[in-house]
PQR file with spaces between the fields and no chain letter, atoms N, CA, C, O and H, PARSE charges and radii, in Angstrom:
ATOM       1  N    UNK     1      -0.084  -20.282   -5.497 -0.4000 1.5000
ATOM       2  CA   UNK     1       0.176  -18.877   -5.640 -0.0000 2.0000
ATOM       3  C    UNK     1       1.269  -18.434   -4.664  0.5500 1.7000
ATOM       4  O    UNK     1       2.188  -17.698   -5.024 -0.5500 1.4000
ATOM       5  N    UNK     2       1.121  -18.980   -3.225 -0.4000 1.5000
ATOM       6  CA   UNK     2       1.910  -18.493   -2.444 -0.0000 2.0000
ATOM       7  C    UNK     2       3.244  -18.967   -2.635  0.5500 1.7000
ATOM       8  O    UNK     2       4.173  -18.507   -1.972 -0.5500 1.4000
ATOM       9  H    UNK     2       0.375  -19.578   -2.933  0.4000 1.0000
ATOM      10  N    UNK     3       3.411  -19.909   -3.549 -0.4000 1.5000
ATOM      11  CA   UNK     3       4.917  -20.338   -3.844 -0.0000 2.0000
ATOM      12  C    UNK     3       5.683  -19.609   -5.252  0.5500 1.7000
ATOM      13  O    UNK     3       6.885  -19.561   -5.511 -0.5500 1.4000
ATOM      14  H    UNK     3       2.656  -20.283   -4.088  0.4000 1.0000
ATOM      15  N    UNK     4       4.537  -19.084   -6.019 -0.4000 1.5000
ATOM      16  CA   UNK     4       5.210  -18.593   -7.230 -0.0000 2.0000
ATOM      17  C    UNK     4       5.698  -17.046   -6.649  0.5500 1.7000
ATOM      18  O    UNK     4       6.415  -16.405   -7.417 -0.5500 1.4000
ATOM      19  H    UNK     4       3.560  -19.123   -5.808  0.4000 1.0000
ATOM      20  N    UNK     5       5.265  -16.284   -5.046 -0.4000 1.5000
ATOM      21  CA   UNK     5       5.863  -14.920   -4.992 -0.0000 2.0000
ATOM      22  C    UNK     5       6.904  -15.093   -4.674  0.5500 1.7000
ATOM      23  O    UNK     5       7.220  -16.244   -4.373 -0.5500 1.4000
ATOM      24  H    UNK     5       4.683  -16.805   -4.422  0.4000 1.0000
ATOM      25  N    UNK     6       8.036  -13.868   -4.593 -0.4000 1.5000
ATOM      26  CA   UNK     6       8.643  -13.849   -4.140 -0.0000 2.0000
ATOM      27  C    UNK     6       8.385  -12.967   -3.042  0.5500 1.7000
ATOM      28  O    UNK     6       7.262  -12.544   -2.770 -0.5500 1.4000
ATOM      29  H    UNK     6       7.780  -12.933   -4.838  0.4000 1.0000
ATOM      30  N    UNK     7       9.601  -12.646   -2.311 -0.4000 1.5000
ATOM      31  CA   UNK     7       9.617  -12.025   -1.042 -0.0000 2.0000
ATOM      32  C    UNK     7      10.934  -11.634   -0.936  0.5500 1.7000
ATOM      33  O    UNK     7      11.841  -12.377   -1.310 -0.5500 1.4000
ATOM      34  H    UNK     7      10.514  -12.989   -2.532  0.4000 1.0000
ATOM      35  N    UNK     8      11.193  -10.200   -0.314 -0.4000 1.5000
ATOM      36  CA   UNK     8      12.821   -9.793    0.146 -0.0000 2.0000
ATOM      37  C    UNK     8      11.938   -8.332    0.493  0.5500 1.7000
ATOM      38  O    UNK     8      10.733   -8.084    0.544 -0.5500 1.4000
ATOM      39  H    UNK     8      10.456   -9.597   -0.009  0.4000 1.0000
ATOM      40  N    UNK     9      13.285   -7.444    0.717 -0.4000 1.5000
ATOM      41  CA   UNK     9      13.602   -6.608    1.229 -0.0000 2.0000
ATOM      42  C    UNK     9      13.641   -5.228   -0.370  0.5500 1.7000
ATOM      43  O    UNK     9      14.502   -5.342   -1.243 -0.5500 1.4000
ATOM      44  H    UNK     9      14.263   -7.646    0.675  0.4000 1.0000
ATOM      45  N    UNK    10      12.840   -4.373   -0.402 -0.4000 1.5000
ATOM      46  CA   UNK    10      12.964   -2.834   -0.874 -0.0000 2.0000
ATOM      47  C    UNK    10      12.923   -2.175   -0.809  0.5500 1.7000
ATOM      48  O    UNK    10      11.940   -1.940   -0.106 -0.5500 1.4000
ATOM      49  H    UNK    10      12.141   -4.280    0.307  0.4000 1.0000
ATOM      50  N    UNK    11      13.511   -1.097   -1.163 -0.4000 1.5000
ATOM      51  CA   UNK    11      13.376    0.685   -0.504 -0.0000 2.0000
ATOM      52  C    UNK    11      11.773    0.934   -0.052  0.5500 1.7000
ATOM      53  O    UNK    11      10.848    0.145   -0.245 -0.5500 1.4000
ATOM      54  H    UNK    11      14.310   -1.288   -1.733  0.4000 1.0000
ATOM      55  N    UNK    12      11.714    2.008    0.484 -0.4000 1.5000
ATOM      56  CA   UNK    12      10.471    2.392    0.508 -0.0000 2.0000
ATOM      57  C    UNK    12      10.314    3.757   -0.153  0.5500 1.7000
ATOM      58  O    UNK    12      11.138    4.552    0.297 -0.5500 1.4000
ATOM      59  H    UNK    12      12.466    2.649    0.641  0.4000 1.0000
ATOM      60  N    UNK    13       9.679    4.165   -0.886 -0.4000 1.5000
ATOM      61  CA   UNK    13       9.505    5.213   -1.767 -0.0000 2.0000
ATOM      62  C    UNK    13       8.871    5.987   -2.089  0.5500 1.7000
ATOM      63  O    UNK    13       8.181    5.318   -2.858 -0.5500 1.4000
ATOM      64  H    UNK    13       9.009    3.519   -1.252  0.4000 1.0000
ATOM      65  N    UNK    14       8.496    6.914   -2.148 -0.4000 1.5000
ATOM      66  CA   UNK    14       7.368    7.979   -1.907 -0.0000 2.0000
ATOM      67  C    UNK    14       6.458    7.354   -2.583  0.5500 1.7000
ATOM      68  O    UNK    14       5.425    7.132   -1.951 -0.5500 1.4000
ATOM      69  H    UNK    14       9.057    7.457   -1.523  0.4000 1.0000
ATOM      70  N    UNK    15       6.492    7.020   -3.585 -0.4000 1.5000
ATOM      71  CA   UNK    15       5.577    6.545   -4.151 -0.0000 2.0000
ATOM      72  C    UNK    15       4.777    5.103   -3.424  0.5500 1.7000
ATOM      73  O    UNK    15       3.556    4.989   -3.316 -0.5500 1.4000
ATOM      74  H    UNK    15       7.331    7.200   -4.098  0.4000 1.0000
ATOM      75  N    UNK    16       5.642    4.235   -3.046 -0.4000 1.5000
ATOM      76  CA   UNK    16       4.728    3.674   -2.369 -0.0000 2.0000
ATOM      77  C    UNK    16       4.003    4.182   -0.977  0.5500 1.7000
ATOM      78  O    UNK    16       2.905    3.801   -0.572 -0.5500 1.4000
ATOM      79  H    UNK    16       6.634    4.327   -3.134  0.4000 1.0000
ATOM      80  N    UNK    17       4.753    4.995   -0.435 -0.4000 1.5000
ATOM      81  CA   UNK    17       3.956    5.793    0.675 -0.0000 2.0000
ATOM      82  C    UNK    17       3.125    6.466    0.309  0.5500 1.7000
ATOM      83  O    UNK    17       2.460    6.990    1.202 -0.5500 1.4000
ATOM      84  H    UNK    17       5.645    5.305   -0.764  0.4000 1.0000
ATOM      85  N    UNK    18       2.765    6.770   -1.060 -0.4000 1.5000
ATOM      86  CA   UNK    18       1.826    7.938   -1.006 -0.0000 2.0000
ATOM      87  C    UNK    18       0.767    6.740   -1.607  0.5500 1.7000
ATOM      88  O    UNK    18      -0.317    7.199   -1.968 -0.5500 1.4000
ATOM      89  H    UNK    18       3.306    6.344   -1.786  0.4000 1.0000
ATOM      90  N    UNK    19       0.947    5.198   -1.769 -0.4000 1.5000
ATOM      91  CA   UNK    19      -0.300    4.147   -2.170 -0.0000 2.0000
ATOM      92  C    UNK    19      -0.990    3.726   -0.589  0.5500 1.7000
ATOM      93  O    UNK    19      -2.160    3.574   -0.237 -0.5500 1.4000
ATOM      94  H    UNK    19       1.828    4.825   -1.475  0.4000 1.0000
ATOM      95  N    UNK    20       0.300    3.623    0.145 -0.4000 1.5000
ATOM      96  CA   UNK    20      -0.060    3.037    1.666 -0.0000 2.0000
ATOM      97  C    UNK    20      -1.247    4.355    2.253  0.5500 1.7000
ATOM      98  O    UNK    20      -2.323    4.094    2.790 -0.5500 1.4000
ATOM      99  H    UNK    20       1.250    3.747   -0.141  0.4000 1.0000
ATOM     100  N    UNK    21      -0.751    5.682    2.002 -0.4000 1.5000
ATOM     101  CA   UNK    21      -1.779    6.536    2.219 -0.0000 2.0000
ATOM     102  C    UNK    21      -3.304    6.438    1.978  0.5500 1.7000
ATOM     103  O    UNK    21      -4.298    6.559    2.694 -0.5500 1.4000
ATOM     104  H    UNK    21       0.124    5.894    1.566  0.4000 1.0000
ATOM     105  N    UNK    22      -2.990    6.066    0.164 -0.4000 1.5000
ATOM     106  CA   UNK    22      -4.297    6.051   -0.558 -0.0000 2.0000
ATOM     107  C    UNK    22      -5.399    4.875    0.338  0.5500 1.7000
ATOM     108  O    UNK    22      -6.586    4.940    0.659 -0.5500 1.4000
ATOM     109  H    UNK    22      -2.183    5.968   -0.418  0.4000 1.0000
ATOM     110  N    UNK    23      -4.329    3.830    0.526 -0.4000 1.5000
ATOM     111  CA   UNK    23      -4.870    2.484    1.512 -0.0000 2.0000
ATOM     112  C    UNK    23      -5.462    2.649    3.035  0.5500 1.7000
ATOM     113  O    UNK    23      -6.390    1.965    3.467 -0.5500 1.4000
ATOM     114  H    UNK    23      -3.365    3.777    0.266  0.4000 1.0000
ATOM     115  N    UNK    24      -4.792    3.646    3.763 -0.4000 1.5000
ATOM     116  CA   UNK    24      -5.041    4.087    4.694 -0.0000 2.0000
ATOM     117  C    UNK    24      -6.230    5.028    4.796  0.5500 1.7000
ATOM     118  O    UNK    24      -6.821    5.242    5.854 -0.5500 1.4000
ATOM     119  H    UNK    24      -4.039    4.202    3.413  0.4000 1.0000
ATOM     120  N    UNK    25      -6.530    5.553    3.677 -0.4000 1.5000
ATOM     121  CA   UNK    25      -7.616    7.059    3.636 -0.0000 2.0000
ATOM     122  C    UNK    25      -8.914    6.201    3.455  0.5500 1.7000
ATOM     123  O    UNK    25      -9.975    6.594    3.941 -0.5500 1.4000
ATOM     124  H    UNK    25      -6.051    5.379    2.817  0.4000 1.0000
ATOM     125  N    UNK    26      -8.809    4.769    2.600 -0.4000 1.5000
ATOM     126  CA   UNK    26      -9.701    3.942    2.330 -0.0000 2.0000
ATOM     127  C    UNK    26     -10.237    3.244    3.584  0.5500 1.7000
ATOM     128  O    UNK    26     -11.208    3.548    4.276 -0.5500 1.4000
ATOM     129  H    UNK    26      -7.948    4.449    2.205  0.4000 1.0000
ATOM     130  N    UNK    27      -9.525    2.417    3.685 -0.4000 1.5000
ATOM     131  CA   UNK    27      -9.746    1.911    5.665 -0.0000 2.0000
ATOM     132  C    UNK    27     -10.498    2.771    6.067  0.5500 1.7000
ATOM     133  O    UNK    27     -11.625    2.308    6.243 -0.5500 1.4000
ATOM     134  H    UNK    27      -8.735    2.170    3.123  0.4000 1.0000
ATOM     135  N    UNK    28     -10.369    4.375    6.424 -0.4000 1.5000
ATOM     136  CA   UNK    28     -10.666    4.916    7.156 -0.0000 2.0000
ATOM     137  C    UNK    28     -11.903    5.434    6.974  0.5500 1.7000
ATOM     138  O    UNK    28     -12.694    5.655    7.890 -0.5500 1.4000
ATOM     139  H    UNK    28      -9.454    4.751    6.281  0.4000 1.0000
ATOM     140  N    UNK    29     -12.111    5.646    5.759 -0.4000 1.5000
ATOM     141  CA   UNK    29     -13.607    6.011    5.136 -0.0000 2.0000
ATOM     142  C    UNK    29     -14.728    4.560    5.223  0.5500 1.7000
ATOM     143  O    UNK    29     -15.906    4.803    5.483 -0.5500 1.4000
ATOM     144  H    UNK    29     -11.469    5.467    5.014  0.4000 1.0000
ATOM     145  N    UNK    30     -14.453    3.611    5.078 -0.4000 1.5000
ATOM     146  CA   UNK    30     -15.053    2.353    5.367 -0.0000 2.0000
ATOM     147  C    UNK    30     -14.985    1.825    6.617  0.5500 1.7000
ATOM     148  O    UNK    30     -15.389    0.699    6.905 -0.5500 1.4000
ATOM     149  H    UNK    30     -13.496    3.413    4.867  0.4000 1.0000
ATOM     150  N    UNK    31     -14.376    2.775    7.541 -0.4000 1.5000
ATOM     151  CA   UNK    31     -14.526    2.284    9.069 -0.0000 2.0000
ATOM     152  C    UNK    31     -14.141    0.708    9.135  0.5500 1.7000
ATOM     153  O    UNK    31     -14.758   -0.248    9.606 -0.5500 1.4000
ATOM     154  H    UNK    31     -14.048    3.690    7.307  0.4000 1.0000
ATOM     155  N    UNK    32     -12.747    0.813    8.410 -0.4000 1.5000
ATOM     156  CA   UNK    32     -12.071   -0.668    7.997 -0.0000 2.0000
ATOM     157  C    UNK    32     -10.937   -0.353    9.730  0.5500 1.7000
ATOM     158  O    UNK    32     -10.564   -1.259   10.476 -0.5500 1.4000
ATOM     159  H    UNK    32     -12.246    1.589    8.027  0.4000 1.0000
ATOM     160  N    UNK    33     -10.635    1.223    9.931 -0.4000 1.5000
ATOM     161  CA   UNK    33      -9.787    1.470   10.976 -0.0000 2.0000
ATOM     162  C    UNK    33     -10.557    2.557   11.615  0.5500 1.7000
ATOM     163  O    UNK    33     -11.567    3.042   11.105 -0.5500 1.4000
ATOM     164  H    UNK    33     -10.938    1.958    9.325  0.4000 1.0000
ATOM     165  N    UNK    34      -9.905    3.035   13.079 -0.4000 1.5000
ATOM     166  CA   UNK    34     -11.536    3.912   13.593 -0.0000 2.0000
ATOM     167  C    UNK    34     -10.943    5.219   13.316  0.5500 1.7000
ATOM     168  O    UNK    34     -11.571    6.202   13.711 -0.5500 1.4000
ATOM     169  H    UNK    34      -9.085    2.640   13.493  0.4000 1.0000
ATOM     170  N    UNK    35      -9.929    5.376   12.752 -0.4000 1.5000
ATOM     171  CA   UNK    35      -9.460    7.055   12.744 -0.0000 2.0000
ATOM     172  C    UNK    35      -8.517    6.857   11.603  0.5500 1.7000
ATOM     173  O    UNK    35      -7.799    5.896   11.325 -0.5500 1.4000
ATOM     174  H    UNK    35      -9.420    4.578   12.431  0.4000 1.0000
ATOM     175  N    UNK    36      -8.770    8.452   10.781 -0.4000 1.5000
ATOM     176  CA   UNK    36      -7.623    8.313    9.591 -0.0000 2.0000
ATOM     177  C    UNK    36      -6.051    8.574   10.405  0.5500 1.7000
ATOM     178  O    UNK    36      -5.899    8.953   11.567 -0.5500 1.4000
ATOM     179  H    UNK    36      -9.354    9.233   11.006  0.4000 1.0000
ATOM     180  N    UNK    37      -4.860    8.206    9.288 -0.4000 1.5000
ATOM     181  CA   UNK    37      -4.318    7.977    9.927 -0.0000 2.0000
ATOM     182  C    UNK    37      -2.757    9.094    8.786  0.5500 1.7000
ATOM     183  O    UNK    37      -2.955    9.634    7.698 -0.5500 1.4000
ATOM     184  H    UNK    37      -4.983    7.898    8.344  0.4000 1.0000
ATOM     185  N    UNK    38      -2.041    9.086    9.203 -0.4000 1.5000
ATOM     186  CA   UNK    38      -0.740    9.918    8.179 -0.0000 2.0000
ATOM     187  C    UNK    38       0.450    8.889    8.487  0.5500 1.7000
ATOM     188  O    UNK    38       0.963    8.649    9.580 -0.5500 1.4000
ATOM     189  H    UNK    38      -1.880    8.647   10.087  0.4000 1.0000
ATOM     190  N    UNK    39       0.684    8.468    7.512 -0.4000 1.5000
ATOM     191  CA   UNK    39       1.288    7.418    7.130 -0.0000 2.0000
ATOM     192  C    UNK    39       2.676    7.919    7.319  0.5500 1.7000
ATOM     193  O    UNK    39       3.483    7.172    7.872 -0.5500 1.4000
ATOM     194  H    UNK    39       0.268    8.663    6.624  0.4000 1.0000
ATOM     195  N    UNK    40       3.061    9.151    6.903 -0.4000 1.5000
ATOM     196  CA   UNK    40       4.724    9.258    7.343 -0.0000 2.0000
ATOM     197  C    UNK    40       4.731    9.491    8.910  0.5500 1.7000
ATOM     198  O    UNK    40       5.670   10.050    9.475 -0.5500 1.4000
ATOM     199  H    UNK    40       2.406    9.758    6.453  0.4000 1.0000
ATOM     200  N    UNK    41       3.835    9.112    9.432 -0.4000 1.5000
ATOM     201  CA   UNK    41       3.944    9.564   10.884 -0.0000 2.0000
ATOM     202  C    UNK    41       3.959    8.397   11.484  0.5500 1.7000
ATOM     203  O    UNK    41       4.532    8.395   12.574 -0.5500 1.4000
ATOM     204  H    UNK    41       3.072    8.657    8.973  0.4000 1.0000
ATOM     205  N    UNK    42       3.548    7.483   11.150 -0.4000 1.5000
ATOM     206  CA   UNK    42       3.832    6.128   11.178 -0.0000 2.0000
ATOM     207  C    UNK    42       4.988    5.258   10.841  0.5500 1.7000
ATOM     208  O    UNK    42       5.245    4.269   11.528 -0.5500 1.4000
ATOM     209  H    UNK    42       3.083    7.485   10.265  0.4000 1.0000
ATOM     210  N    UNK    43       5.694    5.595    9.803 -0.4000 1.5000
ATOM     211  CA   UNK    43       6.825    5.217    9.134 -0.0000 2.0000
ATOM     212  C    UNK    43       8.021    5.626   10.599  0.5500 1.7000
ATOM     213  O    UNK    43       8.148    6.632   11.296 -0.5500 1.4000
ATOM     214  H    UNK    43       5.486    6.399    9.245  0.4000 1.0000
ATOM     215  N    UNK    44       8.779    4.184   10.571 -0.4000 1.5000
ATOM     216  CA   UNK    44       9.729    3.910   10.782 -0.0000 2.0000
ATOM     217  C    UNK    44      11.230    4.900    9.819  0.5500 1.7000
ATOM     218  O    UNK    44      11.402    4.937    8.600 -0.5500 1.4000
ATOM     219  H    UNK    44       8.676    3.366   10.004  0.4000 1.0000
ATOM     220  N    UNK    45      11.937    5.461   10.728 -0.4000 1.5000
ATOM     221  CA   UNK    45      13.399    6.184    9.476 -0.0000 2.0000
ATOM     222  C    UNK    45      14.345    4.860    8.876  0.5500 1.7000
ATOM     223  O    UNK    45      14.265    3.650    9.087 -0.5500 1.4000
ATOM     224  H    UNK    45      11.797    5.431   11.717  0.4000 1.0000
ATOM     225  N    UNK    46      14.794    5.260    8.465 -0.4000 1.5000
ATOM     226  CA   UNK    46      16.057    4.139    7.570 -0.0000 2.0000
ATOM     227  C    UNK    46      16.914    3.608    8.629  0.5500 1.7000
ATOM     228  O    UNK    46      17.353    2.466    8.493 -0.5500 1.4000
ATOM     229  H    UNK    46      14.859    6.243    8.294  0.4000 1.0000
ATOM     230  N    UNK    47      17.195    4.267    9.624 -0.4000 1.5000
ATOM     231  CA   UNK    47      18.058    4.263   10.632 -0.0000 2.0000
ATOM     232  C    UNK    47      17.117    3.550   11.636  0.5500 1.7000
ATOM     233  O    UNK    47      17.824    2.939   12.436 -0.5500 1.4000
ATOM     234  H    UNK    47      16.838    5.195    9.734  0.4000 1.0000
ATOM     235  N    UNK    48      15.893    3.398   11.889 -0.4000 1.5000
ATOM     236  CA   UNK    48      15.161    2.700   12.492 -0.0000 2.0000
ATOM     237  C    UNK    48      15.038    0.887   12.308  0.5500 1.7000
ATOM     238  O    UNK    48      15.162   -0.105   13.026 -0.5500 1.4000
ATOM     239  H    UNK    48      15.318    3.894   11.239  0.4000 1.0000
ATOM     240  N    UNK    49      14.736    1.192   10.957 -0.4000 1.5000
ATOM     241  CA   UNK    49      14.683   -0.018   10.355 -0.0000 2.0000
ATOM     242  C    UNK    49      16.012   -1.068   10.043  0.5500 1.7000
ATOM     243  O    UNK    49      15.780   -2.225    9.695 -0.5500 1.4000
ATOM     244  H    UNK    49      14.636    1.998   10.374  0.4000 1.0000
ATOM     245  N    UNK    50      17.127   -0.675   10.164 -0.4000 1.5000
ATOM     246  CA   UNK    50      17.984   -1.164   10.176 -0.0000 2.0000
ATOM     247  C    UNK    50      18.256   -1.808   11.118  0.5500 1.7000
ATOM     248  O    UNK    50      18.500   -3.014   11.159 -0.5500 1.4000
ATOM     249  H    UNK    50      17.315    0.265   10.447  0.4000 1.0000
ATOM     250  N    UNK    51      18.227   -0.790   12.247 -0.4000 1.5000
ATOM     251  CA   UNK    51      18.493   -1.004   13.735 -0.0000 2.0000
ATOM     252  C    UNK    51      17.876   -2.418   14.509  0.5500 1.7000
ATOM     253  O    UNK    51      18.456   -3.015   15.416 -0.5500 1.4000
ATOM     254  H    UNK    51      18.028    0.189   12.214  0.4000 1.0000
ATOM     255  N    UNK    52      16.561   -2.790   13.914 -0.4000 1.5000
ATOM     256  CA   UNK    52      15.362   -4.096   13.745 -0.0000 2.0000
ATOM     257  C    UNK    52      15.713   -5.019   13.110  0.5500 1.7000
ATOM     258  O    UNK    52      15.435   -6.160   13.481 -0.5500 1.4000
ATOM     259  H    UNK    52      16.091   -2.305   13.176  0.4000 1.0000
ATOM     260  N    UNK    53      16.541   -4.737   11.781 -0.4000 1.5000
ATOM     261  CA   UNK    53      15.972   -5.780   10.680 -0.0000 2.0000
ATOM     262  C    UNK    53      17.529   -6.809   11.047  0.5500 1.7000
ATOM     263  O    UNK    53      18.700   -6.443   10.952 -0.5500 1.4000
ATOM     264  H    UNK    53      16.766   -3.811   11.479  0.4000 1.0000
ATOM     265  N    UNK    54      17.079   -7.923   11.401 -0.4000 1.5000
ATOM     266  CA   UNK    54      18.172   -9.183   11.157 -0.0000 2.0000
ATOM     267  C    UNK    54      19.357   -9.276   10.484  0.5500 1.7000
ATOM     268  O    UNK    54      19.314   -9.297    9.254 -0.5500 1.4000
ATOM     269  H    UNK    54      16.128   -8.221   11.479  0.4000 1.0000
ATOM     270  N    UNK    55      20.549   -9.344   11.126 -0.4000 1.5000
ATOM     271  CA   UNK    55      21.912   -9.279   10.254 -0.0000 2.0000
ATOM     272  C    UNK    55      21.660  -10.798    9.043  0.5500 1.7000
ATOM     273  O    UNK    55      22.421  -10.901    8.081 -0.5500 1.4000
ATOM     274  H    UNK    55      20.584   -9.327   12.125  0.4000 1.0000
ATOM     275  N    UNK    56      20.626  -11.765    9.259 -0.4000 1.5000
ATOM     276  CA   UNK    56      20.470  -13.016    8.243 -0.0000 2.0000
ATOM     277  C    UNK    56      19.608  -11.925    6.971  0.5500 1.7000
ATOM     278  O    UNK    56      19.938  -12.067    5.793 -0.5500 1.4000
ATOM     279  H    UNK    56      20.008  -11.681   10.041  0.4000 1.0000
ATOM     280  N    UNK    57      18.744  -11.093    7.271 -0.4000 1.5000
ATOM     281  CA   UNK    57      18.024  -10.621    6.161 -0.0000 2.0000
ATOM     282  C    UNK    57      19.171   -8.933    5.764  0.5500 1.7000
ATOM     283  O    UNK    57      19.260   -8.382    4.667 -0.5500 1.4000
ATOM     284  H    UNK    57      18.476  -10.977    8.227  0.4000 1.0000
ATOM     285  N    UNK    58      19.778   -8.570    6.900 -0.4000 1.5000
ATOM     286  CA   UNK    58      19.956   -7.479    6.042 -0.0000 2.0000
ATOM     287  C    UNK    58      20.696   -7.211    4.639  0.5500 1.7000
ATOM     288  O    UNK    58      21.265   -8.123    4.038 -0.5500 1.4000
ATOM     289  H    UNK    58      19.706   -9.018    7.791  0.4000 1.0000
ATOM     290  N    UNK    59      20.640   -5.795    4.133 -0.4000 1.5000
ATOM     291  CA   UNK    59      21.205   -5.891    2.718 -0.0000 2.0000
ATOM     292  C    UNK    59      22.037   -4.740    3.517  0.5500 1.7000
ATOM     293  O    UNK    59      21.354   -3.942    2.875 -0.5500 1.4000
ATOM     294  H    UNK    59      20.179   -5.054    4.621  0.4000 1.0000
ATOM     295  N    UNK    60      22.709   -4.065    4.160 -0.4000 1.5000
ATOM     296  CA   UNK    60      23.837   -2.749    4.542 -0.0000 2.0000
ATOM     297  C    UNK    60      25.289   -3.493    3.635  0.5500 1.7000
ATOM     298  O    UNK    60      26.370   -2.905    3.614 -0.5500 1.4000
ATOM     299  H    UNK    60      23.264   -4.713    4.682  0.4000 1.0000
């Protein structure tokens, strides 16, 4: 399985932020994490992530 994924680099998109939320609200109700949490408050900016991400992986 782990050879048929792939892997790279994609936007991040409201839409998946608003699943990472749904994921996060879950954790938190199952005491999977000890406090809920707000996910854009967490999120790294575009300008952040760049600033991190490897000139071998980046896409700029």
């Amino acid at each position: 399985m782990v050879e048929r994924r792939t892997y790279g680099l994609r936007p991040i998109t409201p839409e998946i932020m608003e699943n990472q939320q749904r994921i996060a609200d879950l954790f938190a109700k199952e005491k999977v994490i000890l406090k809920p949490i707000n996910i854009k408050e967490a999120m790294l900016t575009s300008e952040q992530y760049a600033a991190i991400t490897p000139e071998t992986i980046s896409q700029k």
